[in-house]
C-alpha positions as CSV (number, residue, x, y, z in Angstrom):
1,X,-2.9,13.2,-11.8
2,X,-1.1,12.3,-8.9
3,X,-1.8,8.2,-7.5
4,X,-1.8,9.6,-4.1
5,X,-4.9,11.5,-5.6
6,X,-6.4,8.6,-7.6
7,X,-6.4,7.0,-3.9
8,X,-7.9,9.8,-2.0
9,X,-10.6,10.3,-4.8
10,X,-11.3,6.3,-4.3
11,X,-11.4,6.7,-0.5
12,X,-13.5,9.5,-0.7
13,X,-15.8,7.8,-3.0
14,X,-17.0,5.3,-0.7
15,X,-14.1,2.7,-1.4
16,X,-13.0,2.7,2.4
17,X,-15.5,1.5,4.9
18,X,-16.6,1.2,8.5
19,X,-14.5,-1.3,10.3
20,X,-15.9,-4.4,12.4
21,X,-13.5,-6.9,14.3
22,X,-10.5,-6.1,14.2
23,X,-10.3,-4.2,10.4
24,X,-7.9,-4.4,7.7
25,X,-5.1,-1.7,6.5
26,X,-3.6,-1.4,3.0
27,X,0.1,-1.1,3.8
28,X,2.8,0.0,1.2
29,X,6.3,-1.5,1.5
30,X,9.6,1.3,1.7
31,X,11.6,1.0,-1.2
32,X,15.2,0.6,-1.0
33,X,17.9,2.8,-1.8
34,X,18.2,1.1,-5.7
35,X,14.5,2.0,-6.2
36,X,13.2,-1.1,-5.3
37,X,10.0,-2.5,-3.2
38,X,11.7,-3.8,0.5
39,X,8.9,-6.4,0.6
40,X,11.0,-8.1,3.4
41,X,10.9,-5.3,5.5
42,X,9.4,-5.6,8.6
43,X,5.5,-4.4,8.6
44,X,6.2,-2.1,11.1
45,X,8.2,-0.5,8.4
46,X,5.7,0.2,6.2
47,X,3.5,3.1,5.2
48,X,-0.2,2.5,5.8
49,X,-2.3,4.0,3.0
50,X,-6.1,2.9,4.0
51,X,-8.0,1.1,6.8
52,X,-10.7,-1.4,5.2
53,X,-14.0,-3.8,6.5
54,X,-12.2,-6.6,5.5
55,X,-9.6,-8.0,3.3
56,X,-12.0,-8.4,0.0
57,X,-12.1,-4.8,0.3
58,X,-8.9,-4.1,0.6
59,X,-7.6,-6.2,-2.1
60,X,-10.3,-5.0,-4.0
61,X,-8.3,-1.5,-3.7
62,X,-5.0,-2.9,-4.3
63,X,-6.3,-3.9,-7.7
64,X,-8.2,-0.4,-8.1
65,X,-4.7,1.3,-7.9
66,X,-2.6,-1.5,-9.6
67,X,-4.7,-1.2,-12.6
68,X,-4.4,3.0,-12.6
69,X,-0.6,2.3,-12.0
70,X,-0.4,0.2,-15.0
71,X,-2.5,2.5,-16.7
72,X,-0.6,5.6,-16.2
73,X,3.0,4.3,-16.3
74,X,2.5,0.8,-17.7
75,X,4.5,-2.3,-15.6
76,X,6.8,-1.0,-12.9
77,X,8.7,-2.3,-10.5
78,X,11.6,-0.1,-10.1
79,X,11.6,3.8,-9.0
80,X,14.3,5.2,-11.3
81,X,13.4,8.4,-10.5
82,X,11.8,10.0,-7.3
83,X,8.0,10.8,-9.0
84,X,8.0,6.9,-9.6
85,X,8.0,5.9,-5.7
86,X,4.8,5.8,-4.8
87,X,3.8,3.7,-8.7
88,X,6.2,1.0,-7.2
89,X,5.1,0.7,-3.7
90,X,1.7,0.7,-5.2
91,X,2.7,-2.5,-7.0
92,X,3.4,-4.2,-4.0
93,X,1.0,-3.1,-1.6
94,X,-0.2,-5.8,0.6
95,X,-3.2,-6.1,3.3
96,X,-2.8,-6.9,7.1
97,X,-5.1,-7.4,9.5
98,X,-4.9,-4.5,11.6
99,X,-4.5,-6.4,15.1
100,X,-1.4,-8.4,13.1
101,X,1.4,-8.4,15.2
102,X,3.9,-7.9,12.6
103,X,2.8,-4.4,12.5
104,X,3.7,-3.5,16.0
105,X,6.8,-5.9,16.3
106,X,9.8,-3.5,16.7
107,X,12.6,-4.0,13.7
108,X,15.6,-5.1,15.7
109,X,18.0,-2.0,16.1
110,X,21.9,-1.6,14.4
């Protein structure tokens, strides 16, 4: 099984809820070209995966999928292969307050 489907089948469960205030999101980092987390990107970089109440529920998910990442694959942190992406973003997901301005700074242009 897919994690992108271990997450939908959480969401879908009830695991995401109505937001109040400003919400949280569960953001996944890119990884770099070496198959790394880029957990210094800027937010506005990264992938959002879910939109929670608040931030005990949205760590609470983080540790959901960390645990079925360690699970499936066992301790990653490196994507030597394209299938293995998603296990290490997963890894370093991280939750933002979805009115955080680091998600809707603009990453400075090259």
């Amino acid at each position: 099984m897919k994690f992108r489907h271990l997450a939908a089948i959480a969401l879908l469960s009830g695991c995401a809820q109505a937001q109040h205030g400003p919400g949280w999101v569960l953001m996944l980092p890119p990884v770099s070209a070496d198959g790394y987390a880029d957990t210094s990107a800027p937010a506005s970089k990264w992938q959002t995966y879910g939109s929670y109440a608040g931030p005990t529920d949205c760590n609470a998910e983080i540790s959901r999928m960390q645990f079925a990442v360690n699970s499936q694959v066992g301790p990653i942190s490196h994507a030597g292969i394209p299938g293995e992406v998603e296990a290490v973003q997963i890894m370093s997901a991280q939750c933002f307050a979805a009115n955080d301005p680091r998600l809707f700074a603009l990453a400075p242009s090259h």
